[in-house]
C-alpha positions as CSV (number, residue, x, y, z in Angstrom):
1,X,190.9,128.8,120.8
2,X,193.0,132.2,121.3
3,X,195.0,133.2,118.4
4,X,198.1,132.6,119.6
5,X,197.2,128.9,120.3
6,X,196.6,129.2,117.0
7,X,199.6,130.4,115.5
8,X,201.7,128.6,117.6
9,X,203.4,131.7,118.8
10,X,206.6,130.9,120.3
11,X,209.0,133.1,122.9
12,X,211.6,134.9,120.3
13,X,209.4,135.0,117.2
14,X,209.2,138.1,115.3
15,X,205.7,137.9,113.5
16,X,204.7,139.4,110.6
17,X,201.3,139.7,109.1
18,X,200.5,140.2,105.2
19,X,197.7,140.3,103.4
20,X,194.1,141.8,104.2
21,X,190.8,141.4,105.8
22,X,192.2,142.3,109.7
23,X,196.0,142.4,110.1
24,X,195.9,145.8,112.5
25,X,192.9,143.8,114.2
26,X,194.6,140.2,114.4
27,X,197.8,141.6,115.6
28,X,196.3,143.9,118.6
29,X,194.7,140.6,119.5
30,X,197.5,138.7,119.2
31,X,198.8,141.4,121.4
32,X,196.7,141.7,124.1
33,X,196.5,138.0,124.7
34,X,200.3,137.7,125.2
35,X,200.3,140.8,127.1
36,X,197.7,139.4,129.5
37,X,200.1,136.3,130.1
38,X,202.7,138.7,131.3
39,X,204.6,138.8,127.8
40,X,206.6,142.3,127.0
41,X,205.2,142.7,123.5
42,X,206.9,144.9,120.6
43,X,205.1,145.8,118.0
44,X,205.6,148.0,114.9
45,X,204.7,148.7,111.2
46,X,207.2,148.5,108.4
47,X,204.6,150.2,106.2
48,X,201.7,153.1,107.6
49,X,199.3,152.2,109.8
50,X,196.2,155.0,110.9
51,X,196.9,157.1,113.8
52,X,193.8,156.1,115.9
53,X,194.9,152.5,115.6
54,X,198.1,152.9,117.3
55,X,196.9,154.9,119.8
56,X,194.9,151.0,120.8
57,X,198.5,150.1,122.0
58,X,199.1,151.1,126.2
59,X,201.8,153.1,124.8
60,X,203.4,154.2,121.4
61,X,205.8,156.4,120.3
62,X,208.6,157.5,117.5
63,X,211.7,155.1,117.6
64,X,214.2,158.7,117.1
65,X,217.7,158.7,117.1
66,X,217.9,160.0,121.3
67,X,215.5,156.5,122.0
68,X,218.0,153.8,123.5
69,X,217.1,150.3,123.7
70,X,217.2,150.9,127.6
71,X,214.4,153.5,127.0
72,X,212.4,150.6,124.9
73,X,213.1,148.5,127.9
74,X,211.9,150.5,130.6
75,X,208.7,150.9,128.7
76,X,208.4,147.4,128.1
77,X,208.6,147.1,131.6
78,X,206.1,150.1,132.5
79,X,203.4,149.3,129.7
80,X,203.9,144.6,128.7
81,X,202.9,146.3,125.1
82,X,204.8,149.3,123.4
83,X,204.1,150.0,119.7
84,X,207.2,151.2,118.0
85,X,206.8,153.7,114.3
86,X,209.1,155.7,112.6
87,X,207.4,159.4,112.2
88,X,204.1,160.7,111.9
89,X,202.3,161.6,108.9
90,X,200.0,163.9,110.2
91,X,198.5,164.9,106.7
92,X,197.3,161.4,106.1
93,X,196.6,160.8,109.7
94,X,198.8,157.5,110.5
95,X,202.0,156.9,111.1
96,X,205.3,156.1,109.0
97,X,206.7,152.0,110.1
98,X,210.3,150.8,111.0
99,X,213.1,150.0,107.9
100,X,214.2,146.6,108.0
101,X,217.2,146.9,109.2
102,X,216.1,148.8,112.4
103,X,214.0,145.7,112.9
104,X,217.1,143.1,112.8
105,X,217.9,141.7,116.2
106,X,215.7,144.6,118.1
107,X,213.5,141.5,120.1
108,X,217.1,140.7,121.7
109,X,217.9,144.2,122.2
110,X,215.3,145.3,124.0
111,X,214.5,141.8,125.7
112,X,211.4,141.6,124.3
113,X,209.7,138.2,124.4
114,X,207.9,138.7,121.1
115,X,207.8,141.5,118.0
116,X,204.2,141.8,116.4
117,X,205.0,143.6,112.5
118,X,202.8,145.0,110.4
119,X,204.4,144.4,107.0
120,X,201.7,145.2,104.4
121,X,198.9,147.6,103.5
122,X,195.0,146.8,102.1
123,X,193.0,149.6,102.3
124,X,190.7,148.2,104.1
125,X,190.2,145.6,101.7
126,X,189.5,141.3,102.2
127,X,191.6,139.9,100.0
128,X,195.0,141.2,98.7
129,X,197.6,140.6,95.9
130,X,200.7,142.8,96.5
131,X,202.4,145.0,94.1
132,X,206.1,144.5,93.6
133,X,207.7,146.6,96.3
134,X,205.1,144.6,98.6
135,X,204.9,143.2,101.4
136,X,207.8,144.5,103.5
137,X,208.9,141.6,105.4
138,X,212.0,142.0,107.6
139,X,214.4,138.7,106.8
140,X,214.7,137.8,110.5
141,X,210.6,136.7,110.5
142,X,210.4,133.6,112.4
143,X,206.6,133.4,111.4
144,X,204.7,134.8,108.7
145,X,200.6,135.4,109.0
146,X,198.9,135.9,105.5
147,X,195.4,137.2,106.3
148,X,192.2,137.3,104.4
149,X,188.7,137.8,105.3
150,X,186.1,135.3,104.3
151,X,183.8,138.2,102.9
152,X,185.8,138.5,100.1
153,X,183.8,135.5,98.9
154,X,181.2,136.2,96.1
155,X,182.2,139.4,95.8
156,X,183.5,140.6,92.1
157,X,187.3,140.2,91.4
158,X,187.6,143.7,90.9
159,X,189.5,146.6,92.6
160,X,186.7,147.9,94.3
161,X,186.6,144.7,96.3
162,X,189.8,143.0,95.7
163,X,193.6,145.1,96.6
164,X,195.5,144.7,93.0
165,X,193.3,142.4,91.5
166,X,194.7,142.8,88.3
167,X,197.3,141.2,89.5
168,X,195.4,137.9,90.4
169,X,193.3,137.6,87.1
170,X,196.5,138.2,84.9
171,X,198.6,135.4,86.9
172,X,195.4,133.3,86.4
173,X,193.1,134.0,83.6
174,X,190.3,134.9,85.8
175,X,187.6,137.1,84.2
176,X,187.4,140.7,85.5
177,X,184.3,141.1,88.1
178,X,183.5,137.5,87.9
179,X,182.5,136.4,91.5
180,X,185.1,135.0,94.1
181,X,185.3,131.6,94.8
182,X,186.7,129.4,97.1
183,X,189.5,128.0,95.1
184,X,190.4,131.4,93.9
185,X,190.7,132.8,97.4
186,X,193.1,129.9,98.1
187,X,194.8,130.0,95.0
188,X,195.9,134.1,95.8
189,X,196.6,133.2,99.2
190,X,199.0,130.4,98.7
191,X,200.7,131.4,95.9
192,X,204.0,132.1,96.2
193,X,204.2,135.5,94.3
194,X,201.1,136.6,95.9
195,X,200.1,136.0,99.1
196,X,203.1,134.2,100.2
197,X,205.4,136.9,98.3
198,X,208.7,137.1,100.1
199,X,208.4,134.9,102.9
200,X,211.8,134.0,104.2
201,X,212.7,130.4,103.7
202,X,213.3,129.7,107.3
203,X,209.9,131.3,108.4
204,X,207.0,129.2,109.8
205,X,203.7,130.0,107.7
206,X,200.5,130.1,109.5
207,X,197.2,131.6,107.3
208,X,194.3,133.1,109.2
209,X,190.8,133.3,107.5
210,X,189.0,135.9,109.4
211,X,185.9,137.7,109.7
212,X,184.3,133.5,109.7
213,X,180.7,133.4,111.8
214,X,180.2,130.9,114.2
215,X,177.6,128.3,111.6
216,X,177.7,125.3,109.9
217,X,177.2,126.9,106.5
218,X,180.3,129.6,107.0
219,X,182.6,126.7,108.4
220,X,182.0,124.8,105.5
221,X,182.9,127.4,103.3
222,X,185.8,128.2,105.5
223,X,187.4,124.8,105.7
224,X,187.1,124.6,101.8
225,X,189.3,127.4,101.5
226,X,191.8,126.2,104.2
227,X,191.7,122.6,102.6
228,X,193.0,124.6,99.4
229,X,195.5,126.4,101.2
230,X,197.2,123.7,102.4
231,X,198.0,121.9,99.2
232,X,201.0,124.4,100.1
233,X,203.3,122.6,101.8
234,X,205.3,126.1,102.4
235,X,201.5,126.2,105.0
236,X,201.8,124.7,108.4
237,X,198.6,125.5,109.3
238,X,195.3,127.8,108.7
239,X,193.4,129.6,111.5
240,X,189.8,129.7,110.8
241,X,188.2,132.5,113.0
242,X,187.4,135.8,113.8
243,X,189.9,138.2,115.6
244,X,187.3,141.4,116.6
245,X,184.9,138.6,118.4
246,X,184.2,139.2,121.7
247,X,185.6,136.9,124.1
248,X,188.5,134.9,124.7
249,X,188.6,132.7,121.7
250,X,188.5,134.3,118.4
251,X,189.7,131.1,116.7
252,X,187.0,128.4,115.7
253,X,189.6,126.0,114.3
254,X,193.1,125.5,113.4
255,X,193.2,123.6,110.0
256,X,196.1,121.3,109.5
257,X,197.1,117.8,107.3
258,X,195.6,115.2,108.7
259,X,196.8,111.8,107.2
260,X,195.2,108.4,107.0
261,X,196.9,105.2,107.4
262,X,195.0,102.2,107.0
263,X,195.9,99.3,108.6
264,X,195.7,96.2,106.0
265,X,198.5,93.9,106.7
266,X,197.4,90.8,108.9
267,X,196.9,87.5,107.7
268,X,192.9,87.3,108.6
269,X,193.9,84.0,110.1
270,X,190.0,83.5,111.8
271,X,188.8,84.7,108.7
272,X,189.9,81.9,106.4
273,X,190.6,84.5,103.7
274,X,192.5,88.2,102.9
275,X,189.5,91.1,104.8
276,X,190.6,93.6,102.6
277,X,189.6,91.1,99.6
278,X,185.9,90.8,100.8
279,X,183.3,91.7,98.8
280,X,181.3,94.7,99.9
281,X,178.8,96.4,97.5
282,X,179.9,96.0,94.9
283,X,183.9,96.7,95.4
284,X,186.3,95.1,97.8
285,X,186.1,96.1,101.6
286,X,189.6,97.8,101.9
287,X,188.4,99.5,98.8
288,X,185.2,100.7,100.5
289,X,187.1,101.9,103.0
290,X,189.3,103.9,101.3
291,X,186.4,105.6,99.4
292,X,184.9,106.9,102.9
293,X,188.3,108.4,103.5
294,X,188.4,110.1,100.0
295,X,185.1,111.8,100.5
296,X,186.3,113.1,104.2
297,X,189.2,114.7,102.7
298,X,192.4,113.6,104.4
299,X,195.3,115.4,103.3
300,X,196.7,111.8,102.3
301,X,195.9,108.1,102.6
302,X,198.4,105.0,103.0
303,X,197.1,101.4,103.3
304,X,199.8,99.5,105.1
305,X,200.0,96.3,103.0
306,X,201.1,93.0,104.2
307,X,199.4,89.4,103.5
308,X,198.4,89.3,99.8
309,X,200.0,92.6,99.2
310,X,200.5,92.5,95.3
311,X,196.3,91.6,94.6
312,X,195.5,94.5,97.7
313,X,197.5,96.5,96.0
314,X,196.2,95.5,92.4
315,X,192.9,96.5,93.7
316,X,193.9,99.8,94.4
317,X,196.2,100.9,91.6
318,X,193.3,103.6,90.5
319,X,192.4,105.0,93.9
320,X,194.3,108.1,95.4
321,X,196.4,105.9,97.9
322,X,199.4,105.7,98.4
323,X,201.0,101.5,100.1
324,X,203.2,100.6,101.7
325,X,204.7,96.6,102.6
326,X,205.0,95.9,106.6
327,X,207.8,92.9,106.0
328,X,206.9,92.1,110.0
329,X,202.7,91.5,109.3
330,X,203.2,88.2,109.7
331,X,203.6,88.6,113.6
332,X,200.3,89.4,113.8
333,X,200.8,93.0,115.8
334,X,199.3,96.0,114.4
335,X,202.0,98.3,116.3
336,X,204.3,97.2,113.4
337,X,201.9,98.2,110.4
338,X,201.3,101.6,112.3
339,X,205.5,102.0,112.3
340,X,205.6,101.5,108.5
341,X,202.4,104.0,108.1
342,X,204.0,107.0,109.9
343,X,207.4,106.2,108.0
344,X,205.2,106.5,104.9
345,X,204.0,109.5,105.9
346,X,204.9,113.1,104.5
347,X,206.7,115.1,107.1
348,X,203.9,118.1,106.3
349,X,201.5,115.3,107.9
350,X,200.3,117.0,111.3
351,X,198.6,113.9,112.8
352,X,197.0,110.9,111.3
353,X,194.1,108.6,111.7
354,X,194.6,104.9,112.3
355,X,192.2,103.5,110.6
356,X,191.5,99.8,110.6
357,X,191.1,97.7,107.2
358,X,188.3,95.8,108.4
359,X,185.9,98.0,109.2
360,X,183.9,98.1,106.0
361,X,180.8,100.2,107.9
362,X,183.5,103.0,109.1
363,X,181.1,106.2,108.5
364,X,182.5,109.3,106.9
365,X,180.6,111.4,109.6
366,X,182.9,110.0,111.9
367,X,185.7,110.7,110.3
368,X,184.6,114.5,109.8
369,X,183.7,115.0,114.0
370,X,187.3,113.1,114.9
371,X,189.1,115.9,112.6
372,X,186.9,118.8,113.5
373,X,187.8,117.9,116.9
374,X,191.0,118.2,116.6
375,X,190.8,121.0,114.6
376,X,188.9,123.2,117.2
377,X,191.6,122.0,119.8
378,X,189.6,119.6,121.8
379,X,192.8,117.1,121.9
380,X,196.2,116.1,120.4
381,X,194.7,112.8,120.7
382,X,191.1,112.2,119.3
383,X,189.2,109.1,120.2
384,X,185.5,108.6,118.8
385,X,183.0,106.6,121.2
386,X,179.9,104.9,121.6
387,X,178.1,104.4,124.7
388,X,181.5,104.9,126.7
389,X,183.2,101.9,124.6
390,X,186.4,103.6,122.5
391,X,186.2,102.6,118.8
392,X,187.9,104.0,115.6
393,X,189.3,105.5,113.6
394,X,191.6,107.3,116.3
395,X,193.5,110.6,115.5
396,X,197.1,110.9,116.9
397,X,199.0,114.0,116.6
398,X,202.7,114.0,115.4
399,X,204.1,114.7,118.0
400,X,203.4,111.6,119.5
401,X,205.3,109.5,116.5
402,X,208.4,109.5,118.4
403,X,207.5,107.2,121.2
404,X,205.0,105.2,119.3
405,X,208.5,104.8,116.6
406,X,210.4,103.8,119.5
407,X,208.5,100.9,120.7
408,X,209.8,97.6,119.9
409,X,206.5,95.5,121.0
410,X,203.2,96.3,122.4
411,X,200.3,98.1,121.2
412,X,200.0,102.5,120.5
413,X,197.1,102.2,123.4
414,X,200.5,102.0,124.9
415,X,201.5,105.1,124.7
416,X,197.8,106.9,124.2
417,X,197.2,105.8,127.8
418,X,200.1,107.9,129.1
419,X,198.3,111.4,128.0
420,X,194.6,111.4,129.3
421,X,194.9,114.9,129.8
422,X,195.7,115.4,126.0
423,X,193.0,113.0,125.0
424,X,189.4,114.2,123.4
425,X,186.8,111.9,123.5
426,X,183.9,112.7,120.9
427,X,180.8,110.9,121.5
428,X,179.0,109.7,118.0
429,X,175.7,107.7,118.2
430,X,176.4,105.2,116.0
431,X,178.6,101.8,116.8
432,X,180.3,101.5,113.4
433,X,183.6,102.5,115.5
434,X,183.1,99.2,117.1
435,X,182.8,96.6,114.7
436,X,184.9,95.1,113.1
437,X,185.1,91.6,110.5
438,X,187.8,89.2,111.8
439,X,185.3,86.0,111.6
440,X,182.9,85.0,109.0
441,X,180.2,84.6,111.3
442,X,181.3,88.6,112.0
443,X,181.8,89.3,108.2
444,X,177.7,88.0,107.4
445,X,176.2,90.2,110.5
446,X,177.8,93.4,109.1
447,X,176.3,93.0,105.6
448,X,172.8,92.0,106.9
449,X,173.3,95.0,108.8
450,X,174.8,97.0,105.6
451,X,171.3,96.1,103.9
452,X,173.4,93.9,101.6
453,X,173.0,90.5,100.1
């Protein structure tokens, strides 16, 4: 995935990147893929930046009091990327960045389609806590990047690995030169007074973890730290990648909130009896359900309630679930149940997976390949299979709640079908996405095959 795919990067934004572990790095990217796409990029530092660095851009120079924005323009027009710095500082080698205020308004000015900022300093470092005069982000920053590398982890919290990390242990009790962790990377990057440290409220957050290899074991490790991050809601999202990898996509996989609604409303009319009530080893089925979807991490999981609401519920009362009552189950159409879910939903929610609520067998490695799927940007829609035959659960992105809101009868296969171009099929090689408990007959074969009694 390209990084700006990733960041959502949108005509008009000003951008600013914080933090540590590859801002110069992720913004030339950043830079050279809109550039290539016949962008004009600005791009400037509001802090220092190292001489050799600049000199990356096509073309750089001071903005000086006899520079016009008709001189900017012409070299937008000469160069697609022109980086913008105040003065040189040719004792430390780098150059001096841009006030604020010479920031405001200069993407109209100069009819730029995008400015790239530099707003904060690391020394090199992976991980960062600012000081108080830090970062230096101009108010009119439509998106805010907070970078940190991945090989900050298991190195000491000390400042030999970790910019200001006295700052970090005091705010949180953490022991000088113990190792980082996971949760402590997240914690610095999401906190408000550190990593998110004068964000304007009306800017769009995106994280970036860089410097992640391509394997199982770093992904892992990488996701954890995302998953963290974005108990922020102030996050929209958290790129997972590395920006200095050769070729065209840096980014492994864009990190986002992936609800679960779980569809437990209908009457089980050819059952004789409430599914979700079932017994299934040792619990209920919805409850085994909801377990598989607790170990997979969702960001959040609603069982839409309907027939014998109060005991499903009941059952439930100690899980991490949220319900919610569909008045209409009694019509029998699971279009209905789905409404209520997405109303139920948090508007942080980037996409959710239906699940169904009788489908006891649903395996959790399913569940992980549909999100990673998604994640990694193979589709907006995400649809497990098994021998060709579609099953579920199936992954619909937000943006698609609109229409599937607006229909008054039908099914969401409905409106699915009318985006096969945004559709991701994943192929798993087991038929648990098939099956399903709606007669008794149904209900004994999935136990025999369960290996229960």
């Amino acid at each position: 995935m390209r990084l700006r795919e990733a960041l959502r990067v949108r005509r008009g934004d000003v951008v600013a990147f914080v933090g540590a572990g590859g801002k110069t790095s992720a913004l030339f990217r950043l830079a050279s893929e809109l550039r290539a796409e016949g962008w004009r990029v600005l791009a400037t530092t509001t802090t220092h930046i190292a001489r050799h660095e600049v000199d990356l851009a096509p073309f750089a120079a001071p903005l000086a009091a006899n520079v016009t924005h008709e001189t900017v323009r012409q070299w937008l027009n000469e160069h697609g990327f022109v980086f913008l710095y105040g003065a040189l500082d040719p004792m430390h080698d780098r150059v001096l960045g841009l006030h604020p205020d010479l920031i405001a308004g200069l993407v109209d000015s100069v009819n730029s389609d995008v400015l790239l900022i530099e707003a904060d300093g690391a020394r090199r470092l992976p991980l960062k806590a600012p000081y108080e005069h830090e970062p230096v982000i101009p108010p009119d920053a439509s998106l805010v990047v907070p970078v940190a590398g991945i090989d900050a982890l298991g190195r000491p919290l000390d400042d030999e690995h970790v910019y200001n990390a006295a700052r970090v242990q005091e705010r949180y009790g953490f022991p000088d030169g113990a190792e980082l962790i996971p949760p402590w990377m997240a914690l610095t990057i999401r906190d408000p007074e550190l990593g998110l440290r004068g964000v304007p409220e009306s800017a769009r957050v995106v994280a970036l973890v860089n410097k992640v290899p391509d394997t199982a074991y770093e992904r892992r490790r990488a996701r954890r730290v995302a998953d963290l991050i974005l108990r922020s809601e102030r996050v929209e999202a958290v790129a997972l990648g590395a920006v200095q990898a050769a070729g065209d996509d840096p980014v492994l996989e864009r990190q986002r909130r992936v609800a679960a609604v779980v569809l437990a409303a209908g009457t089980s009319s050819r059952m004789g009896q409430s599914k979700a009530l079932l017994p299934w080893d040792g619990r209920t089925v919805i409850e085994a359900i909801v377990n598989r979807l607790v170990t997979a991490r969702v960001s959040e999981i609603v069982v839409v309630t309907g027939h014998r609401a109060d005991r499903v519920s009941a059952v439930l009362h100690k899980q991490p679930v949220r319900t919610c009552y569909n008045p209409d189950f009694a019509q029998g159409e699971m279009l209905s149940s789905l409404q209520a879910g997405l109303r139920a939903l948090p508007d942080s929610t980037a996409a959710c997976l239906v699940v169904m609520g009788d489908q006891p067998m649903l395996d959790g490695r399913v569940v992980t390949r549909v999100m990673t799927a998604y994640a990694g940007g193979q589709g907006d829609i995400v649809i497990p299979t098994h021998r060709k035959q579609r099953g579920h659960p199936v992954l619909i992105d937000r943006r698609f709640w609109p229409e599937l809101l607006a229909l008054e009868h039908g099914a969401p296969r409905d409106v699915i079908q009318q985006y096969p171009d945004q559709t991701g099929l994943v192929e798993v090689d087991t038929d648990t996405i098939l099956r399903d408990i709606d007669t008794p007959e149904e209900y004994r074969r999935a136990r025999f095959l369960a290996g229960l009694r």
